[in-house]
C-alpha positions as CSV (number, residue, x, y, z in Angstrom):
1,X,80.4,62.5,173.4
2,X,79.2,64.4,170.5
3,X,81.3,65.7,168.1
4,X,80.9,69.3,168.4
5,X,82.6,72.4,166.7
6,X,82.7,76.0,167.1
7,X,82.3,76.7,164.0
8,X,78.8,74.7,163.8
9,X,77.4,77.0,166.3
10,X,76.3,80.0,163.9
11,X,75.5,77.8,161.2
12,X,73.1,75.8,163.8
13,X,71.8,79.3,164.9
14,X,71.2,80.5,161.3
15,X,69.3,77.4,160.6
16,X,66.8,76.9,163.5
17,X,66.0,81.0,162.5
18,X,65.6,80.3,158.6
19,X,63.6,76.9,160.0
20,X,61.4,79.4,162.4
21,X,60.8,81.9,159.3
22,X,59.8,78.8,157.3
23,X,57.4,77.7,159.4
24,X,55.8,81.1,159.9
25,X,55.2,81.2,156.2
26,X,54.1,77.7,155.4
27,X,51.7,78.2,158.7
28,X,49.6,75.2,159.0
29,X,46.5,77.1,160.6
30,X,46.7,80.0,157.7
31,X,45.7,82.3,160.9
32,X,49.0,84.8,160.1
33,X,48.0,85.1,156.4
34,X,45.9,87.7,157.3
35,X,46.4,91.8,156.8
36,X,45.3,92.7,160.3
37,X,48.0,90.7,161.5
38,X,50.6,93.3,160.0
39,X,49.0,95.8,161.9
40,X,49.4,93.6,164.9
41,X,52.5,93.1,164.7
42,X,53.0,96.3,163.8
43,X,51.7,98.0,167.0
44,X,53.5,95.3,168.9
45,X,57.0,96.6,167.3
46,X,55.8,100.3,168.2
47,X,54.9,98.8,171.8
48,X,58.4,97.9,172.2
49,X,60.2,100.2,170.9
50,X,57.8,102.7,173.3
51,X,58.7,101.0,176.4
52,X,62.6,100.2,175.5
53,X,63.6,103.1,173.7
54,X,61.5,106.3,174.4
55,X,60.7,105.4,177.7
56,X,63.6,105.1,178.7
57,X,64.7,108.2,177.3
58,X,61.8,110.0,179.2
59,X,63.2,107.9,182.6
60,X,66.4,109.5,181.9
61,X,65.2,113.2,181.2
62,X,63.3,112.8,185.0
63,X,67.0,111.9,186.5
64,X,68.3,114.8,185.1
65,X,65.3,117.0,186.6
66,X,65.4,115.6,189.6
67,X,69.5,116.0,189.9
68,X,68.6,120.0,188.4
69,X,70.1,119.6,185.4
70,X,67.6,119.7,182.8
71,X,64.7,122.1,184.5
72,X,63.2,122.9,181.5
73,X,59.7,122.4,181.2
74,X,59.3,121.2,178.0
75,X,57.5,118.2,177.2
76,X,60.6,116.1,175.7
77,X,62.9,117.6,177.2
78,X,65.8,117.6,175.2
79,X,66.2,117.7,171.2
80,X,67.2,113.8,170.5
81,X,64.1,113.1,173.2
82,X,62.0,115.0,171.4
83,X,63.0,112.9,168.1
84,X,62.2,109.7,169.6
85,X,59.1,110.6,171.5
86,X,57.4,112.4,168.3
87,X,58.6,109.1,166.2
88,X,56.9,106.8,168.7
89,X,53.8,108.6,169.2
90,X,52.9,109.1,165.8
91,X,54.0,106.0,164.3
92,X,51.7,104.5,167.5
93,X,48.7,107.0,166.6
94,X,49.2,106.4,162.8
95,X,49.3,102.5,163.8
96,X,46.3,102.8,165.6
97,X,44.5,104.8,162.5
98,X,45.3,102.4,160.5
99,X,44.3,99.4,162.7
100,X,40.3,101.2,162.9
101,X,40.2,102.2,159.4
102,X,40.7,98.2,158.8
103,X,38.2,97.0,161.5
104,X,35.8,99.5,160.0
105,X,35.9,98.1,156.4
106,X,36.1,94.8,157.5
107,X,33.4,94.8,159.9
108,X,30.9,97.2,157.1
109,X,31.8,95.6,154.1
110,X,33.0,92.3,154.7
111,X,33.1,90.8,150.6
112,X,34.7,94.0,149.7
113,X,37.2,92.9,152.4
114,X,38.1,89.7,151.7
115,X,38.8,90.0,147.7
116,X,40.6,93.6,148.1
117,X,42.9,93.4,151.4
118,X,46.0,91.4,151.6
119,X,48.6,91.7,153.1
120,X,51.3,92.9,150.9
121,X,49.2,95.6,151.1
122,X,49.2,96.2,154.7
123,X,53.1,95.7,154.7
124,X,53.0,98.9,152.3
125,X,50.4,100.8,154.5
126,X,52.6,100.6,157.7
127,X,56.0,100.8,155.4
128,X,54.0,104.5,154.2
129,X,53.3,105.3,157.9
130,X,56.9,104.5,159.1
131,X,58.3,107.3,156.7
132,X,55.7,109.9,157.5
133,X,56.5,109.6,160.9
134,X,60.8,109.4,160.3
135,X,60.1,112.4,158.0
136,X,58.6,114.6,160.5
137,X,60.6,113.5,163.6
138,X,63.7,114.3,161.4
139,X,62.5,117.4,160.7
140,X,62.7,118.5,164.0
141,X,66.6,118.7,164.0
142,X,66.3,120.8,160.3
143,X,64.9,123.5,162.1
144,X,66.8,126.1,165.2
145,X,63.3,126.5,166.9
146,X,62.3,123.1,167.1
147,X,60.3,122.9,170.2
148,X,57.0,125.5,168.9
149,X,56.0,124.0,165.3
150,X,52.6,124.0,165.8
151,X,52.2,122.8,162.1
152,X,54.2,119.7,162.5
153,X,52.3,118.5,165.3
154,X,48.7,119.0,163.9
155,X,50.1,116.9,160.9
156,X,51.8,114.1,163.4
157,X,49.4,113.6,166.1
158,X,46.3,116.3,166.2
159,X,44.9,115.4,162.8
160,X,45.5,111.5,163.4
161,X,44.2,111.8,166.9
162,X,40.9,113.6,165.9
163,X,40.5,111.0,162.5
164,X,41.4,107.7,165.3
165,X,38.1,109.0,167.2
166,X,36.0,109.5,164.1
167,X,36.4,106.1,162.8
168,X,36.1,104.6,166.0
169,X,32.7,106.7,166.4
170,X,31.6,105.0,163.1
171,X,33.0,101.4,163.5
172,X,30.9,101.3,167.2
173,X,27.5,102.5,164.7
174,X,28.5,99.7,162.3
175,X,28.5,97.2,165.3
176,X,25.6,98.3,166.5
177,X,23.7,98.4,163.1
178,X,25.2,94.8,162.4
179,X,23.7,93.7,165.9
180,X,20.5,94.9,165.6
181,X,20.3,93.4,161.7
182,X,21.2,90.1,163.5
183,X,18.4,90.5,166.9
184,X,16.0,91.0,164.0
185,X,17.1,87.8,161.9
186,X,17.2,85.7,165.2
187,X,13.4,87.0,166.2
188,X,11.8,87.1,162.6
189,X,13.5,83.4,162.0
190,X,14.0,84.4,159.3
191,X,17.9,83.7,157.6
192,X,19.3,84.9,154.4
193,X,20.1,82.5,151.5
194,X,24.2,82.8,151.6
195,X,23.8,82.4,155.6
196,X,25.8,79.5,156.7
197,X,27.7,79.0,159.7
198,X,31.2,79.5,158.7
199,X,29.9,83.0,157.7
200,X,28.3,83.5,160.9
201,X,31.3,82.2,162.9
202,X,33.5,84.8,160.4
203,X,31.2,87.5,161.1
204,X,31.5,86.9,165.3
205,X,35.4,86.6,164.3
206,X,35.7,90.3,163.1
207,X,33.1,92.1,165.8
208,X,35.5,90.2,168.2
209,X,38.6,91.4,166.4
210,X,36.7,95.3,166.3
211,X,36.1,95.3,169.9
212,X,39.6,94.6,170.6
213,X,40.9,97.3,168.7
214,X,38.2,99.5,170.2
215,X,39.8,98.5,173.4
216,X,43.6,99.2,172.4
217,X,41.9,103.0,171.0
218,X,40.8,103.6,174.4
219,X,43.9,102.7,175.9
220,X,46.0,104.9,173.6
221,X,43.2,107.7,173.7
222,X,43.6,108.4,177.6
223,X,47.2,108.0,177.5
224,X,47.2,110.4,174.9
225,X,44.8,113.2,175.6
226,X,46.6,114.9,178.4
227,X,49.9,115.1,176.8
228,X,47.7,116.5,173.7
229,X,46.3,118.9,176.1
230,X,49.6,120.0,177.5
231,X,51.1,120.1,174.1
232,X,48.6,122.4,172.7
233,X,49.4,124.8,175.6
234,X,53.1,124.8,175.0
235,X,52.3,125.5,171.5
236,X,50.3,128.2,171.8
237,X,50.4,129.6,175.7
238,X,53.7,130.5,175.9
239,X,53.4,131.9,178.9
240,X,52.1,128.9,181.3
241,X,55.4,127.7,180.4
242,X,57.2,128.2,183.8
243,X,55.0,127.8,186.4
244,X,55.0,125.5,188.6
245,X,51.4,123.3,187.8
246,X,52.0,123.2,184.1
247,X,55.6,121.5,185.2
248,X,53.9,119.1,187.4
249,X,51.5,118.3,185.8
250,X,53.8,117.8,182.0
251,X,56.5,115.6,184.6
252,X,52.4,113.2,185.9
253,X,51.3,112.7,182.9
254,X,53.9,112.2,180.3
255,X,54.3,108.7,181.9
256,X,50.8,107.5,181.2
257,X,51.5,108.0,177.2
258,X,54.3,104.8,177.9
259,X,52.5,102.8,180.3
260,X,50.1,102.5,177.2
261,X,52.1,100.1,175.4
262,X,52.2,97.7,178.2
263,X,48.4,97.5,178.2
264,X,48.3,96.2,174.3
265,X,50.0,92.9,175.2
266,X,47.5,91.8,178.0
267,X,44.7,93.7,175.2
268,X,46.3,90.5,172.7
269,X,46.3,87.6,175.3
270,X,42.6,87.9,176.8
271,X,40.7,89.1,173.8
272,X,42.5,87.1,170.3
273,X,42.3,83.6,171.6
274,X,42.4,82.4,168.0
275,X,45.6,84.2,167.4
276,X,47.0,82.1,170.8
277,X,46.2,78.8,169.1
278,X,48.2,79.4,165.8
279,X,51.0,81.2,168.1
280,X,51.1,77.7,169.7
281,X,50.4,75.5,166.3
282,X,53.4,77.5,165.2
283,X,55.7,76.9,167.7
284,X,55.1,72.9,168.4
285,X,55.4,72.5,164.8
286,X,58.6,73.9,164.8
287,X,59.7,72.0,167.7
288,X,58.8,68.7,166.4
289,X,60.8,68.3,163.6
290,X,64.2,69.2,166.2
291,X,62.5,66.8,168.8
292,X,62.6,64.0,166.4
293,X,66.0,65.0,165.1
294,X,67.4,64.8,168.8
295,X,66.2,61.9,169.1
296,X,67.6,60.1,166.3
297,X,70.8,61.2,167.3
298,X,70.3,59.8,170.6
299,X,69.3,56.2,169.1
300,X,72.9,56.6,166.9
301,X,74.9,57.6,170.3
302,X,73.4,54.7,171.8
303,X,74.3,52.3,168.9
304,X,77.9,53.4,168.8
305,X,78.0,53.3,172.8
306,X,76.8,49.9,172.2
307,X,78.7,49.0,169.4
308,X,82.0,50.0,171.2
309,X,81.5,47.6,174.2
310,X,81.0,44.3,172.4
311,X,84.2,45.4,170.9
């Protein structure tokens, strides 16, 4: 039998992840050297956090309303839920800002793009975004009245929400500009001197990679605009506070703003096949190198095996 200690076990463990986070760096199909995949990833993170974190925390607050301890019709419901919902949704909504803003440059001036984005950064765009958000969502426990800050929320979600539609508004007259530049190209015959393939295929690459984000905006847009709605009338209608529709309709729709980040993975699968190909590129090359190494220990097992009944 193999000669096996406990005290290999975290040093194994600590190897295949320092192996795993080697390979994701040297990665053979350069397709994760790319800045849009920190936003990605990214969003993904936020997804997660979403659906483990602050959803649960809303699940939660709905137990207590439907046991009739926490009746309050507040949004959040209580302060530490109100923390972790107003992280999440503007980190997502920031996120999602920044996700556009990178299609839109990408997809308008693509030269530009490739000498001037990397993705150090990116890392220092969604590093930036993480402490607005922190910052504000802290804030909330600074404060004795922090449920009406009508200030704070403009900054965290009304003003990002408004500048998400804006530059999705002008990345869908890009692609529609670049499309009609490319029906008259095809029609005339007629093909510019730097045109080439690889460009073309690039080109395809980012629309592809446009529409996709278009799609996750959509998502997040009408998962978001009824708890916007509902927020601006806590904020500044007092008064519709405790009756019974506005509490029914807060307790319907808070949900749809976390069944959002369950949409963004199936969004990934269907739409970046590209991305699927160096997830799997990764992955088997990571594999092989153990697959070879368990075998080579199987050849010496069976040597010694071997070895031991001649003697």
């Amino acid at each position: 039998m193999y000669d096996i200690k406990l005290c290999d076990i975290p040093r194994t463990e600590a190897d295949d992840i320092v192996n795993l986070l080697e390979t994701f760096i040297v990665d053979p199909s350069r397709c994760f050297r790319k800045p849009i995949v920190v936003y990605i990833a990214a969003l993904a993170l936020m997804d997660f956090l979403s659906g483990s974190v602050t959803g649960i925390g809303v699940i939660y607050n709905y137990i207590l309303c439907a046991l009739g301890k926490e009746n309050s019709s507040s949004l959040e419901g209580t302060m530490f839920a109100a923390v972790f919902a107003g992280f999440t949704i503007c980190t997502a909504n920031m996120l999602a800002l920044l996700l556009s803003c990178e299609r839109l440059f990408a997809v308008a001036f693509p030269i530009d793009y490739r000498q001037k984005s990397t993705v150090r950064r990116g890392v220092i765009a969604v590093a930036a975004v993480v402490v607005y958000s922190l910052t504000f969502s802290l804030s909330n426990l600074a404060g004795s009245n922090w449920r009406s800050a009508p200030l704070r929320f403009h900054l965290t979600v009304t003003a990002p929400f408004l500048a998400l539609i804006a530059v999705n508004i002008a990345l869908v007259m890009v692609i529609r500009l670049h499309n009609r530049k490319t029906e008259c190209l095809l029609e005339g015959s007629v093909r510019p001197s730097n045109y080439s393939g690889v460009e073309s295929k690039r080109r395809q690459r980012e629309k592809t990679l446009a529409v996709t984000t278009q799609l996750i905006v959509f998502c997040f847009v009408t998962s978001l605009l009824p708890y916007l709605i509902f927020k601006l009338m806590d904020l500044y209608l007092p008064e519709y506070r405790e009756q019974d529709w506005f509490f029914a309709g807060v307790r319907f729709f808070l949900p749809f703003v976390y069944l959002n980040p369950a949409a963004n993975p199936l969004i990934f699968n269907f739409r970046l096949a590209h991305f699927r190909r160096a997830f799997r590129l990764v992955f088997m090359s990571r594999f092989e190198p153990r697959d070879r190494h368990l075998q080579l220990k199987v050849i010496q097992f069976s040597s010694s095996e071997r070895s031991r009944d001649i003697q």
